[in-house]
C-alpha positions as CSV (number, residue, x, y, z in Angstrom):
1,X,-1.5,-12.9,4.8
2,X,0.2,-15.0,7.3
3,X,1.9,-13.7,10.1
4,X,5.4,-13.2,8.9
5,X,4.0,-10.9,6.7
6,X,1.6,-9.2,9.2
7,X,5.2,-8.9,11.2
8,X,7.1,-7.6,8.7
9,X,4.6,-4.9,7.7
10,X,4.3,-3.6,11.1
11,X,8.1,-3.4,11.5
12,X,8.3,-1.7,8.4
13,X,5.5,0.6,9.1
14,X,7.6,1.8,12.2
15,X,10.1,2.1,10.4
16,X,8.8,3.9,8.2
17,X,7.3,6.4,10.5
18,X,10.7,6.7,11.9
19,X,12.4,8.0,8.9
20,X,9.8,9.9,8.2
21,X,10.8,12.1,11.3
22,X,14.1,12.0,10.2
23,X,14.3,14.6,7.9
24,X,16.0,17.5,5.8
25,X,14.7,21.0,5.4
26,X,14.8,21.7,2.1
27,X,14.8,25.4,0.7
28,X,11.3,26.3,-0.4
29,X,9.7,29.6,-1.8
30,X,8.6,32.6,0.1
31,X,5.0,31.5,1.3
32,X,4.9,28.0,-0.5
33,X,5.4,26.6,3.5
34,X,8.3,24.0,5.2
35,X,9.3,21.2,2.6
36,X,11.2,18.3,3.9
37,X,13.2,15.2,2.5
38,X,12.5,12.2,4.0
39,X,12.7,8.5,3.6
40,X,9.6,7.4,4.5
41,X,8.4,5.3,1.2
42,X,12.0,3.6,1.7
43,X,9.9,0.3,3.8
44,X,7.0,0.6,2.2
45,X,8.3,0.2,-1.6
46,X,10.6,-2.4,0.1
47,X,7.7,-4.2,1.1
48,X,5.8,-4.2,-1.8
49,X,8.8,-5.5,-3.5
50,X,9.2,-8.2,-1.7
51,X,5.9,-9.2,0.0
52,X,3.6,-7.8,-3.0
53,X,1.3,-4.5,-3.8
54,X,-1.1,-5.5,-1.0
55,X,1.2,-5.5,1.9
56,X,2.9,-2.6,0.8
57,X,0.4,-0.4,0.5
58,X,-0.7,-1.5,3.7
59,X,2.5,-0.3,5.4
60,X,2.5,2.9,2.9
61,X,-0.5,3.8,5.0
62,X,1.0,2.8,8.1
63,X,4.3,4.3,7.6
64,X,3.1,7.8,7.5
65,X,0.9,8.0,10.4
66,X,3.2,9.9,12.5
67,X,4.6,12.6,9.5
68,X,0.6,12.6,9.3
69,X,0.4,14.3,12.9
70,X,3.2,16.3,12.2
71,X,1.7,18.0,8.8
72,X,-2.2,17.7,10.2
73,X,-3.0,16.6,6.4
74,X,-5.2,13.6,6.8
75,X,-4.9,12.6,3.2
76,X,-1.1,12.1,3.4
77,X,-1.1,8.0,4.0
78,X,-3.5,7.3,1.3
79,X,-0.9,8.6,-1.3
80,X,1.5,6.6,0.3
81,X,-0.5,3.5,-0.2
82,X,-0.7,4.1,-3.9
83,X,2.7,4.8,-4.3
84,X,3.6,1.3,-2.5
85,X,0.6,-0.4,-4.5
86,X,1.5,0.4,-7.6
87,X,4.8,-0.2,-7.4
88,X,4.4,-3.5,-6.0
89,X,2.5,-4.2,-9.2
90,X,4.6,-2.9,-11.5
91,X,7.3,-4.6,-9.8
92,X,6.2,-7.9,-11.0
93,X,6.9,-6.9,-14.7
94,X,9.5,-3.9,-14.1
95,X,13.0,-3.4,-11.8
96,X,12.8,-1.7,-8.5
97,X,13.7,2.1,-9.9
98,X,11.2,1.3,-12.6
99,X,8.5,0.3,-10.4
100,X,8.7,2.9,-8.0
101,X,8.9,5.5,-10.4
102,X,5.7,4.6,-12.2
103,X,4.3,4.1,-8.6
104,X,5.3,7.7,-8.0
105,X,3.5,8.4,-11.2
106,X,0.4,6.9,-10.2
107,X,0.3,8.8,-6.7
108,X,1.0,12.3,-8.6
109,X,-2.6,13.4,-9.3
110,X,-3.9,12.3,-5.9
111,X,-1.1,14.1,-4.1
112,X,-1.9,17.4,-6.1
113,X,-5.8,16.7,-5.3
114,X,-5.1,16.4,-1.7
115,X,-2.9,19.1,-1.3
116,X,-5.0,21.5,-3.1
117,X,-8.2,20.2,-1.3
118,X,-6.5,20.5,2.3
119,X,-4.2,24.2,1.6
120,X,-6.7,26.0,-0.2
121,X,-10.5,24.8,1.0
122,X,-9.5,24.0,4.9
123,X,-6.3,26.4,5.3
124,X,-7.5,28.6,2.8
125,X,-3.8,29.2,1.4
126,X,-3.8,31.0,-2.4
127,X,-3.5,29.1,-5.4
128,X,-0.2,30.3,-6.2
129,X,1.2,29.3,-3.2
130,X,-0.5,25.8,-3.5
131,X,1.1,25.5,-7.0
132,X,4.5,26.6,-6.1
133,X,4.2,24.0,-3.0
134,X,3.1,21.4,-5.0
135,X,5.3,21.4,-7.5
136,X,8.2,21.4,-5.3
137,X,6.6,18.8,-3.2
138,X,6.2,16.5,-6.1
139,X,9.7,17.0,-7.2
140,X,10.9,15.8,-4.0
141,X,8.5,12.7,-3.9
142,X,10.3,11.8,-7.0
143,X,13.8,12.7,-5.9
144,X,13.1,10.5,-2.9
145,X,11.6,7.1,-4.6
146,X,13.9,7.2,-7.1
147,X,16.9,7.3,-4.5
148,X,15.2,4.9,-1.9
149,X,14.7,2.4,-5.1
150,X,18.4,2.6,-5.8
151,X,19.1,1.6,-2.1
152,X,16.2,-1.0,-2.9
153,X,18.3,-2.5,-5.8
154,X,21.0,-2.8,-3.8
155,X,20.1,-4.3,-0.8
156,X,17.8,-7.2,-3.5
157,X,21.3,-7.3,-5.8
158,X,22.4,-10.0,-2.6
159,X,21.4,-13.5,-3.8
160,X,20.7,-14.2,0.0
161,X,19.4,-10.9,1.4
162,X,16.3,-11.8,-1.4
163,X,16.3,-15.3,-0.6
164,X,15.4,-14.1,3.1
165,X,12.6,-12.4,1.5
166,X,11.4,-15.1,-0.9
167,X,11.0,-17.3,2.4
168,X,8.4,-14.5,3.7
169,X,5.6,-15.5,1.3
């Protein structure tokens, strides 16, 4: 990595962390605890499109450090990471939406591992409540790549906003 990129992921890590405090309270059932839409994934998946799977999952992990504080989950960047990965993979093969969607896929049976693991053997929370939270929490991780890949699309549609990029690598 040379230190463009090194630069570029740190901003993007910030920023990331940024929108990540930024948020919406979204309605959630009785018990199943406070669920939030954010933008966080928005720099990282913009990253990995543009700078590959490495550096984005580099600033996946970095862009959640702060929304890490804020939930006390310590598992939360690591899913971030393979969202950003993965999509930075696929990415090479598939469009922006495409890519983040399968990314989103990929990150789906860690985030329902590391939820379950952190609510119900160190909070001790009931499986029902777990589920219900999950489920709604997984919803929203798809709501949210799918529209931050949209934005994606059309900040790369601009011939020179992605021949910026291109002169990153």
């Amino acid at each position: 990595m040379n230190r463009k990129i090194v630069a570029y992921i740190a901003i993007m890590g910030a920023l990331g962390n940024v929108l990540g405090l930024v948020s919406l309270p979204l309605p959630s059932p009785i018990g199943a605890g406070r669920i939030e839409l954010h933008f966080s994934q928005l720099p990282p998946l913009l990253v990995a499109f543009t700078a590959g799977p490495i550096p984005g999952a580099v600033t996946g992990f970095l862009s959640l450090i702060l929304e890490t504080t804020k939930l006390g989950n310590p598992f939360v960047p690591l899913g971030n990471a393979i969202l950003a990965g993965v999509a930075g993979l696929a990415a090479r093969r598939l469009r922006p939406i495409f890519a983040g969607l399968l990314g989103e896929v990929a990150e789906t049976p860690y985030l329902w591992g590391s939820i379950i693991l952190w609510a119900g053997y160190v909070l001790k929370v009931p499986l029902p409540a777990i589920i219900a939270f999950t489920s709604i929490v997984n919803v929203k991780a798809f709501l949210e790549v799918a529209i931050s890949c949209v934005i994606i699309e059309i900040i790369l549609s601009r011939r020179g906003i992605r021949e910026s990029f291109a002169k990153l690598r």
